[in-house]
N, C-alpha and C positions, 0 to 999 in steps of 0.2 A: 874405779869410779863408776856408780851406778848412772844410767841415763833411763828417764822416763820419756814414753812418747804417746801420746791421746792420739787419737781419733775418731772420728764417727759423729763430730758436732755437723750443723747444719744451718738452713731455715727451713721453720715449720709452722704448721697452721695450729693454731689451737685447740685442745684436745688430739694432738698430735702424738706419734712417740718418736723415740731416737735411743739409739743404744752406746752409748760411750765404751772405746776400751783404751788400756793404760796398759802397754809392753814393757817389761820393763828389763833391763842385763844384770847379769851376775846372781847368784846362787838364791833361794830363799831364805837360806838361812841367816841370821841376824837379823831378818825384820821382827821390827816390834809391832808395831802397827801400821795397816794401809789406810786412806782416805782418800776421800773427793771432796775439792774444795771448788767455791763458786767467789767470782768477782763481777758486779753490773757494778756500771760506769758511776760514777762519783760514790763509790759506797766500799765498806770492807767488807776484804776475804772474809768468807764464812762457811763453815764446816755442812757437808751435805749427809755424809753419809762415811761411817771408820769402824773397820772391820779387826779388830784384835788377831796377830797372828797363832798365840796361844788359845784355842779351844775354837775362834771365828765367830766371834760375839760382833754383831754388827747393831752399831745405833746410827740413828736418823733424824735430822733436822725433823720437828715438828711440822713445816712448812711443806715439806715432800712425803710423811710418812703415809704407806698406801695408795702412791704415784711412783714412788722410785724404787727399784732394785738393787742394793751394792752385791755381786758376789766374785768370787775368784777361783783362777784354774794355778793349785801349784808348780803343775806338768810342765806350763810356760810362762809361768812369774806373769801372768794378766791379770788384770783388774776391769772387771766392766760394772758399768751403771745404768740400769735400763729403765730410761724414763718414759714414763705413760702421763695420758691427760695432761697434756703439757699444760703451762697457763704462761701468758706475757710476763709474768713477774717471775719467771723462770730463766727469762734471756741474758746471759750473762757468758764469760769465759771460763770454761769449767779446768782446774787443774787436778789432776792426782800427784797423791804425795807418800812418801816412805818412809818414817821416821824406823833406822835400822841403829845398832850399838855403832856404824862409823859414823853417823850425822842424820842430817835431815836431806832428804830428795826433793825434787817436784820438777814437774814435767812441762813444758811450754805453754799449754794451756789450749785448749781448741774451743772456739766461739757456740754458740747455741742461742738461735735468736727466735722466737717464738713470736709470730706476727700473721696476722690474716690480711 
């Protein structure tokens, strides 16, 4: 059973940053692809940032391109996201997720609330 675990959300001031990372167990091998995904309150999950395990082709929410970083350390199956310039419409509960050949992952979810 894989388990994903976030950390590193916050509160922050605007044009703030914050660095999310995502731990995750069990081998790299079978991921197909990693993401981060974002949920604020009455509205759908929505894709932030998904990094291809093949070649690490990484695309980005139009929303965040050139505020957010996705990258990854194989060494220890991590995932982080390093957000800059935060903005209020940034605030939401951010999840990582693993879509590997035994199913789909996703990790608890750590809060990020962007407010002065």
């Amino acid at each position: 059973q894989v388990q994903l675990v976030e950390s590193g959300g916050g509160l922050v001031q605007p044009g703030g940053s914050l660095r999310l990372s995502c731990a995750a167990s069990g081998s790299i091998l079978g991921i197909i692809v990693m993401g981060w995904y974002r949920q604020a309150p009455g509205k759908v999950r929505e894709l932030v940032a998904r990094i291809t395990s093949r070649g690490g082709t990484i695309n980005y929410a139009d929303s965040v391109k050139g505020r957010f970083t996705a990258s990854r350390d194989n060494a220890s199956n991590t995932m982080y996201l390093q957000m800059n310039s935060l903005k209020p419409e940034d605030t939401a509960v951010y999840y990582c997720n693993q879509v590997r050949i035994s199913g789909d992952y996703w990790g608890q979810g750590t809060q990020v609330t962007v407010s002065s």
